[in-house]
N, C-alpha and C positions, 0 to 999 in steps of 0.2 A: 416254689421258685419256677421260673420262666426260661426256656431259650427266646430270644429276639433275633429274628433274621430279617435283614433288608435286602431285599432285590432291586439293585438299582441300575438301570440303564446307562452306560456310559453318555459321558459330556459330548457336544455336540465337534466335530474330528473335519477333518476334510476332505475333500472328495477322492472316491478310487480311481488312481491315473494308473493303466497297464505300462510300464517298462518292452520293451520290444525282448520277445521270450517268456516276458513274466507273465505264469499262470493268476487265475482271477484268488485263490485263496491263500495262495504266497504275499499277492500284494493288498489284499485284504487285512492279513493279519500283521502288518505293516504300516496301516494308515495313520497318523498322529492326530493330539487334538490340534483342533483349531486355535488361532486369538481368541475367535468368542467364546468357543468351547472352555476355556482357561479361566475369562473370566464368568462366565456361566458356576463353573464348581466351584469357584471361588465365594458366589453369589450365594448358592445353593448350600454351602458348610455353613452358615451363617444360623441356619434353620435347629433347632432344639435336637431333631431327629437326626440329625447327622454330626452328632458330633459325644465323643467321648465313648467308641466304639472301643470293645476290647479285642474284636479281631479283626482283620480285613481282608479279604479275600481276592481275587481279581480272576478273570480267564485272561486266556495265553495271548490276546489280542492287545497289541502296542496300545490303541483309543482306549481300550478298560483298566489298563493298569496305570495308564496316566492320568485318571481322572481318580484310581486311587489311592494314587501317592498325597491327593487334596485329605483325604481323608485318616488318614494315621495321624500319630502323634510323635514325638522325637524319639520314643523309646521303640518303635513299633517297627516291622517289617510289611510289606504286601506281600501275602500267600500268593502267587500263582498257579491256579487247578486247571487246564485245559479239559476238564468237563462241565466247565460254567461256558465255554466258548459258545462263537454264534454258528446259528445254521449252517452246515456246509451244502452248497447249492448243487454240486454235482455239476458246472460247467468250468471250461476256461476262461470266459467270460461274459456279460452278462447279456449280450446280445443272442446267448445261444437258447435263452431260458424261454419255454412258449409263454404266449401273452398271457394265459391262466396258468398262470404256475402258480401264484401264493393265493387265489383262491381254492384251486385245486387241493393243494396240499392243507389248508385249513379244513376242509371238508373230509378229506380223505387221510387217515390217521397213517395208511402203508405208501402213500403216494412218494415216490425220488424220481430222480434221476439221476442217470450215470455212477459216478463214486458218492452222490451227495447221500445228504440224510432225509429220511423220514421224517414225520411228526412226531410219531413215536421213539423213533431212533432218538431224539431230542430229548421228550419227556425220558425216557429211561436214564441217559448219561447224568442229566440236572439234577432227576431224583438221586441218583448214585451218589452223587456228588455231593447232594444237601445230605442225607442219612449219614454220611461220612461226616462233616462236619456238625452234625446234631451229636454226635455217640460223643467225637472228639473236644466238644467245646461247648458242654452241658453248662446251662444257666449262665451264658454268657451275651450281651448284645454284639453279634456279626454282620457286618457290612458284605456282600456280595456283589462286587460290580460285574456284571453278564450283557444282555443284547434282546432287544426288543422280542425277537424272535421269540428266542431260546425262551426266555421270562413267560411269553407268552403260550407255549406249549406245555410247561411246565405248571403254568396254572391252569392249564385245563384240566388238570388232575383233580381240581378242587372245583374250581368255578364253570360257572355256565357263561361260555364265551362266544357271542355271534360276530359273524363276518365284518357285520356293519359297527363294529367295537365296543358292545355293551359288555362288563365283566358286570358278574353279579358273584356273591358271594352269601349263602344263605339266604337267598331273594332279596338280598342287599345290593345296589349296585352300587360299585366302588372304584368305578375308574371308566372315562368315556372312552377307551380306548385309542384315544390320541395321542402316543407315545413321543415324548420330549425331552430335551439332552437333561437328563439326572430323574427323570420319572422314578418311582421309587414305590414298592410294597413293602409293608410291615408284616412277616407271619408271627405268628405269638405259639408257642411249641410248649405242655405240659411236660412234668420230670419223666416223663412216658415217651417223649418225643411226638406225643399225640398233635395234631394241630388243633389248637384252640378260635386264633381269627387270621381274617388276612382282610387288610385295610390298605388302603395307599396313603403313601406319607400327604398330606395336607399343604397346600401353596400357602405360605405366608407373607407376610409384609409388616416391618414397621413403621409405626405412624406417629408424628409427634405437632403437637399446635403448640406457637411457641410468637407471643404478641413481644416485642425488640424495643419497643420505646421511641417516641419520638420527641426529643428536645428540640427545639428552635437556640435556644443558646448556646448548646452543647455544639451542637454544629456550626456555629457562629466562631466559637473560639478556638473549633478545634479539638475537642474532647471525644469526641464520637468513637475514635477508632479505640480507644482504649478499650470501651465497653466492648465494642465488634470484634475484638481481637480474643475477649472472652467466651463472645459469642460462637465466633468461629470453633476456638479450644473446644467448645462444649459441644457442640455439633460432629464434629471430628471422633469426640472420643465414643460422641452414643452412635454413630451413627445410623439413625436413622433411611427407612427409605423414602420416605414420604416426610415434608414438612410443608405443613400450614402457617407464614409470618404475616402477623400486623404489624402493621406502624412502620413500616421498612420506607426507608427514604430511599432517594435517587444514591447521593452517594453511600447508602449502607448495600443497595444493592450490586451496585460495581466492586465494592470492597467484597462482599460474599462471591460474588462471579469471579473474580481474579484468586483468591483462597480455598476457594471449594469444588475444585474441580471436576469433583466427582458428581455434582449435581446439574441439573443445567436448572435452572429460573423461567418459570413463566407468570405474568402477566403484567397489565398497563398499571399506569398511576391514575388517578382519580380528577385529577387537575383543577382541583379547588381553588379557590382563590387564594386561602388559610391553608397550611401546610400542603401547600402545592404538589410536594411531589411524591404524595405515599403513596403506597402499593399493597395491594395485598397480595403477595405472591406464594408460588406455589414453590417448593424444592422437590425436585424430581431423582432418582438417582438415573443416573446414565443406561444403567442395567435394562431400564424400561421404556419400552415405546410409547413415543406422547404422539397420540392417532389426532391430537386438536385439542383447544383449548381457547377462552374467551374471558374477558372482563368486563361485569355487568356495574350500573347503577342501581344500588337501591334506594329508587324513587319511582315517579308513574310514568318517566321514559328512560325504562332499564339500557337504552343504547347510546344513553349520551351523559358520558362519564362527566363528571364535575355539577351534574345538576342536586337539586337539595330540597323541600320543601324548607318555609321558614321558620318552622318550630325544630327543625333540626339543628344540632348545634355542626355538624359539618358535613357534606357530603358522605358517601357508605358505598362501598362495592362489595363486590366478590367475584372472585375467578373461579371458572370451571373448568377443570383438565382430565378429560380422557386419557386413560393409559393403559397399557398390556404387557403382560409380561408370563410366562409359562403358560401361555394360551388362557391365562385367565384374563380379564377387561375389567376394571373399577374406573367409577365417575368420584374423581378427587374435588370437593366443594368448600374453597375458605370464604371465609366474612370474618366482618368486624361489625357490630350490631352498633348504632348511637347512644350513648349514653344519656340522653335527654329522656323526655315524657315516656311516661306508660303506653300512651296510647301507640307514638310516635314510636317504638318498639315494634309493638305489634306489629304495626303497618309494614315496618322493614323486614320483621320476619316472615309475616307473610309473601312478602314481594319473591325473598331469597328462598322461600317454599316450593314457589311457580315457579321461578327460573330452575332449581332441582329440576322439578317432576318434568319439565317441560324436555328435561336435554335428557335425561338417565334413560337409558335403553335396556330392554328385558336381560340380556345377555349383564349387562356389567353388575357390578355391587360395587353403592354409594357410599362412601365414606366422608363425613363431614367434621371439619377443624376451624375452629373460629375463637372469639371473643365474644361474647355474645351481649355483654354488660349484663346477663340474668341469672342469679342463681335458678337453683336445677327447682326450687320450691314456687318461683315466679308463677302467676297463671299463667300467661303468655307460651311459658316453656314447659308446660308441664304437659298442655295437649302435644305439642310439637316434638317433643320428647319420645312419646307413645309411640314414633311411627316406626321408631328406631333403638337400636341396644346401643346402651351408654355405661361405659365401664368404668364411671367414678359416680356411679348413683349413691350408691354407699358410703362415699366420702365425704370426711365432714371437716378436712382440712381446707382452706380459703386458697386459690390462684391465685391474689392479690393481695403481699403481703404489708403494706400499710394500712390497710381495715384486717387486722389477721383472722376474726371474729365474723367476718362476714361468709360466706361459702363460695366455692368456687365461680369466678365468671367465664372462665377458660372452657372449652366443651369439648367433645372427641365423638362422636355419633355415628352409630357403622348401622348397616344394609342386616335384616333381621338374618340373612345367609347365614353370614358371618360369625365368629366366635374372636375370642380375647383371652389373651393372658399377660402377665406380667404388667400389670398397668400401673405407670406412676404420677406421683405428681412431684417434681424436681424440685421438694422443698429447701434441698442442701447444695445449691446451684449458683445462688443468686451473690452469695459473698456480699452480704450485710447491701443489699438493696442497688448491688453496682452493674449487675450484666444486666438487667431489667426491671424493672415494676410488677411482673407478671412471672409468676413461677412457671417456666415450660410442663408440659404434660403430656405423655405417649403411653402407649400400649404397642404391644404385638398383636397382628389380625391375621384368623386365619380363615380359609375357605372350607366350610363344611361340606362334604359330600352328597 
């Protein structure tokens, strides 16, 4: 059996304002979270790693234990140790601190001043603190909410930590040392109390491609929202971070904007002549910064939406959205691939190839959702496949379930970085063929180190 300790950084809090008399560590230990901060842990509980903890711990700091009130369950209480607290600086306030003070004190293990602490002074109280709760709460998984600092002096016990923020761990490195509201390490502790690993918990995201249908009659009469009203339900309840939609019309998309408000929507319609007004758009959750984003043509002038060769049976796009979020950046890439010729395939996947490689930049991981009209056996997708991990290769259940015999045409394609788990294909969704034609499909994505 294992102990499991999480060291996790408090959510991001608001700024330290002095009170006229109030010293800087009185009203330090005062500061609340923020809004963002709120919804940040809110975000961040969502993640495998943080959730279903049997203890939880907090230091004596207002910001740490209100980020770990996120984290208990109805049965549970927050421990608070005032030896998980953060560095005390030794000033009144912060203006008194010389301009090398925190490299100083990184370098120099007895470096203070005034009443404050050492690096050492830190490491010792933290270790005190974890030894106490290893003896007290054997083979348990423990949440410890603490303070960048503190975290990080504490790990120098174990790890090789330079100034410029490399942690390494066994000549592993495991964290770029750019500390952010719920950063987070995993120690793994033998019935010894020995330490086995220390990793940092992994940024994830969910992802889902999910092709919506588009009737001309349904929308004619009036039926539409029924399905969408399904769609929404279902949306709602997985939610997702990430969704890639086909076939999304003008009014399915105002009906999603005004129900889903936790997402924003980005990109154009295609402006064909024949279903004038789909989209393929992107769903973003709010949580994430959208740094940009475009919708291309796929044809031989990708900037001039509604164009088509003539063996195409309709115009083809795809949207590309930049986003960030815990200092990590992915390039989100939907399409809808034509469903006409072999050839005429190709051509189009290759177009949405180029425009990929042309935008994705070293820093982000590309994740791609689409339609593709090709199973995974196609030639066409089978080079195209190779550049990227795809987490229903294995699968031999159909996206489309009126040819149910056929294999999937739905596709989900991540940045070889990247890793997956929980991948589905929402065969039990569709309510005898009413929310869609096309089975939705997701996975969880995570960032490997």
């Amino acid at each position: 059996m294992s102990t499991f300790i999480y060291l996790i950084r408090h959510s991001k809090a608001n700024e330290i304002k002095l009170k006229r008399n109030q010293y800087l560590l009185e009203a330090n230990k005062k500061v609340k979270l923020s809004h963002e901060g709120k919804k940040i842990i809110s975000e961040v509980c969502k993640n495998k790693e943080f959730q279903h903890f049997d203890v939880v711990i907090s230091s004596d700091y207002r910001r740490a234990y209100e980020t770990a009130f996120y984290l208990i369950d109805n049965k549970q209480d927050v421990i608070i140790n005032e030896k998980f607290g953060e560095r005390i600086h030794g000033v009144d306030d912060f203006s008194e601190l010389p301009f090398h003070f925190e490299y100083k004190q990184f370098e120099d293990d007895d470096f203070k001043i005034g009443y404050g602490e050492s690096q050492k002074d830190v490491r010792r109280r933290m270790n005190q603190g974890l030894s106490e709760v290893l003896e007290t709460y054997k083979n348990k998984k423990i949440a410890i909410v603490s303070h960048a600092t503190a975290i990080t002096f504490l790990l120098k016990k174990w790890c090789e930590i330079n100034y410029q923020g490399e942690y390494k761990y066994k000549n592993k490195i495991i964290f770029d040392g750019n500390f952010l509201p719920c950063s987070a390490f995993k120690l793994t502790f033998d019935d010894n109390n020995k330490l086995i690993d220390i990793d940092s918990v992994k940024s994830e995201l969910s992802v889902m491609s999910f092709n919506l249908r588009h009737i001309i009659k349904e929308e004619l009469i009036g039926l539409w929202k029924k399905r969408y009203d399904k769609i929404i339900e279902f949306i709602k309840n997985k939610d997702p971070d990430i969704v890639g939609v086909q076939e999304l019309t003008r009014k399915g998309k105002r009906y999603l904007k005004k129900h889903l408000k936790d997402y924003k929507i980005v990109g154009k319609k295609r402006h064909s002549i024949i279903f004038t007004n789909e989209y393929n758009c992107v769903l973003v959750k709010r949580s994430f910064k959208i740094k940009g984003h475009k919708t291309y043509s796929l044809s031989d002038k990708i900037n001039r939406l509604g164009r088509k060769a003539k063996s195409d049976n309709f115009p083809r796009i795809c949207t590309l959205v930049h986003i960030e979020k815990e200092n990590k950046k992915y390039l989100i890439a939907n399409t809808h691939i034509d469903n006409s010729s072999t050839e005429n395939k190709k051509r189009m996947l290759d177009i949405f190839d180029d425009i990929v490689e042309s935008h994705k930049k070293s820093d982000e991981y590309v994740i791609i959702t689409g339609d593709f009209n090709m199973t995974l056996d196609n030639k066409n997708l089978v080079n195209y496949s190779k550049k990227y991990i795809d987490p229903f290769k294995e699968y031999t259940i159909g996206t489309f379930p009126s040819v149910p015999e056929m294999k999937a045409l739905d596709h989900i394609f991540l940045d070889k970085r990247l890793s997956y788990y929980n991948e589905k294909i929402h065969s039990d969704s569709n309510d005898n063929g009413f929310m869609s034609d096309h089975y939705p499909i997701s996975c969880i994505v995570e960032v490997n180190n």
